[in-house]
C-alpha positions in Angstrom: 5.7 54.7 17.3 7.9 55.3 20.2 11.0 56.0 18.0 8.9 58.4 16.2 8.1 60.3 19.4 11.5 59.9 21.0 12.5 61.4 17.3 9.9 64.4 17.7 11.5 65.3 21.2 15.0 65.3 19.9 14.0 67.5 17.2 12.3 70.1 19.4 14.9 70.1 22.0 18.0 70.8 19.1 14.8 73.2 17.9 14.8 75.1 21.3 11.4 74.5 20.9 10.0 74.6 24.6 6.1 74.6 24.0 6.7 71.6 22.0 9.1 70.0 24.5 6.5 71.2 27.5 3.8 69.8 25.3 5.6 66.6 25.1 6.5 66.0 28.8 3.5 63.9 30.4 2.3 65.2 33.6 4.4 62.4 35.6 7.6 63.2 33.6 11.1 62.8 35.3 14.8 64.1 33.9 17.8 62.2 35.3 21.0 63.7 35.1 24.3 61.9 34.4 24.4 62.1 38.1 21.1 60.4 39.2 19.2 63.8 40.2 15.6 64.2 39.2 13.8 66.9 38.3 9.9 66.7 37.3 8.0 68.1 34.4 7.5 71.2 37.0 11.2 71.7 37.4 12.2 71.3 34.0 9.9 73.7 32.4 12.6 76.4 33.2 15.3 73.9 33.8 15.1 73.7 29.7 15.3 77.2 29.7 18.2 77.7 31.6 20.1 75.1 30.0 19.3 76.6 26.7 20.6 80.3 28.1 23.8 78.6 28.7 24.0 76.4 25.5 22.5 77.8 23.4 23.4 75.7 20.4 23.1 72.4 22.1 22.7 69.9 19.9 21.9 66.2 20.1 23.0 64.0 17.0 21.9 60.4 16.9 23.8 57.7 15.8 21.7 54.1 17.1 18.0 53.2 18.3 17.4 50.2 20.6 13.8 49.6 22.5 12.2 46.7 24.1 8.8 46.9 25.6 10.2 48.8 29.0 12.2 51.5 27.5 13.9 52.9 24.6 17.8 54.1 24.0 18.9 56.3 21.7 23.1 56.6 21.5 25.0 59.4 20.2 26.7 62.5 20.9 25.9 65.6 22.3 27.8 69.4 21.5 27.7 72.6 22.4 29.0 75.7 23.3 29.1 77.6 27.2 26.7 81.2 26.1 27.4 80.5 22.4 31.2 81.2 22.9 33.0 78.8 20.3 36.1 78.8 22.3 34.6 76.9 24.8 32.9 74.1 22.6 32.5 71.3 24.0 31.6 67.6 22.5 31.2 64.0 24.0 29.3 60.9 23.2 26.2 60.3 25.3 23.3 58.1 25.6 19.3 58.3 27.0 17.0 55.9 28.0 13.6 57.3 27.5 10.7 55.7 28.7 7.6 56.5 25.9 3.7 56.7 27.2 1.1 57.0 24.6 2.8 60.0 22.8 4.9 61.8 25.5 8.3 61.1 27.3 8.0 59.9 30.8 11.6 59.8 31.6 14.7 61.2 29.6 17.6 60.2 31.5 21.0 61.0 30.2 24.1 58.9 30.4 27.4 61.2 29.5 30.6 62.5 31.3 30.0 65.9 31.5 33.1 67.6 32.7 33.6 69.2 29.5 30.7 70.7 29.8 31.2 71.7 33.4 34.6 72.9 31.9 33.0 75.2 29.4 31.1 76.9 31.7 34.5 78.5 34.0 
């Protein structure tokens, strides 16, 4: 079951889907940056937004599934381009541990180097 959520989310957030992602956030929802900053469910209903203005074909691909009865991991790679420009694509592997309650994500925390990204965006 929590795959199959975990799955859903994925899907909505390569989607660009943000009722679905919004939907999916429970009320005490938390994203962690590579860096350790939080943002809650509050914050990241235009946090999603904004990251979507500025990749706007962000994709996450997943490669491997782990859970135990705390959390969950999924492992893979994310891509994408600074305001859809192809010429500053970027493309790294990266990992989340997201913490499932009932049928909504209570944490997504990403694990990644991200100065490609960062890159991208000069």
């Amino acid at each position: 079951m929590k795959q199959g959520t975990i799955m859903k989310f994925v899907e909505a957030i390569n989607n660009k889907n943000l009722p679905l992602i919004i939907d999916m956030m429970s009320e005490d929802f938390y994203f962690i940056d590579t860096y350790g900053n939080k943002e809650n469910k509050e914050q990241m209903k235009t946090g999603w937004q904004g990251y979507f203005d500025w990749f706007p074909d962000y994709l996450i691909d997943v490669f491997d599934y782990i859970e135990n009865e705390k959390f969950s991991m999924i492992i893979g790679k994310a891509s994408a381009s600074y305001m859809g420009n192809k010429e500053k694509y970027w493309e790294f592997p990266a990992c989340w541990k997201v913490i499932v309650n009932g049928n909504q994500i209570q944490t997504w925390q990403v694990f990644c180097d991200s100065k490609k990204q960062l890159d991208s965006m000069k």
